[in-house]
C-alpha positions, -999 to +999 in steps of 0.1 A: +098-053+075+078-029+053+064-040+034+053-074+044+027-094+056+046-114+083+053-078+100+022-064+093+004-097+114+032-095+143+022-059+148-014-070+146-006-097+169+011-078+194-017-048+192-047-074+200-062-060+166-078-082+139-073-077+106-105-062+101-096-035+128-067-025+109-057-001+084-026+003+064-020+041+048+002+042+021+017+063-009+026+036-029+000+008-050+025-020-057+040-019-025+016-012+004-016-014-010-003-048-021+008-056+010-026-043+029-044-065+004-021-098+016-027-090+050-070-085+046-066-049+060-085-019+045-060-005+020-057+035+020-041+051-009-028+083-003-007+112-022+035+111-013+042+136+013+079+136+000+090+152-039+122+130-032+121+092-040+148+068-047+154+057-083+136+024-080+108+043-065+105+074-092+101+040-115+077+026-097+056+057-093+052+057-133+038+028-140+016+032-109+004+065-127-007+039-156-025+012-137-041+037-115-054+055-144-060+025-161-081+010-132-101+041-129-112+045-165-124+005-159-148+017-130-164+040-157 
């Protein structure tokens, strides 16, 4: 179910957590830091522990690179 919000509230659901009490750690922006945001959890944004990604992800991860970058010359 990853990544979705439905899953990410029936795990919540089933832990007794709030969204506030919850965390979602991911490697990817437009995928689970999207997600995290959809659910109100606190979005953490971490570095791939893998060098191997399928293609739609090494595509992904690109123009991630660019928003990112983009996104931190804007809080400048």
């Amino acid at each position: 179910g990853k990544p979705g919000t439905k899953k990410m509230r029936q795990v919540m659901a089933h832990l007794h957590v709030t969204p506030q009490q919850t965390a979602l750690i991911g490697d990817q922006a437009f995928t689970d830091m999207y997600c995290a945001n959809r659910a109100g959890v606190l979005a953490i944004l971490c570095r791939p522990i893998c060098n191997r990604d399928q293609l739609v992800t090494t595509v992904k991860r690109g123009a991630e690179a660019r928003a990112l970058r983009r996104h931190e010359r804007s809080r400048k």
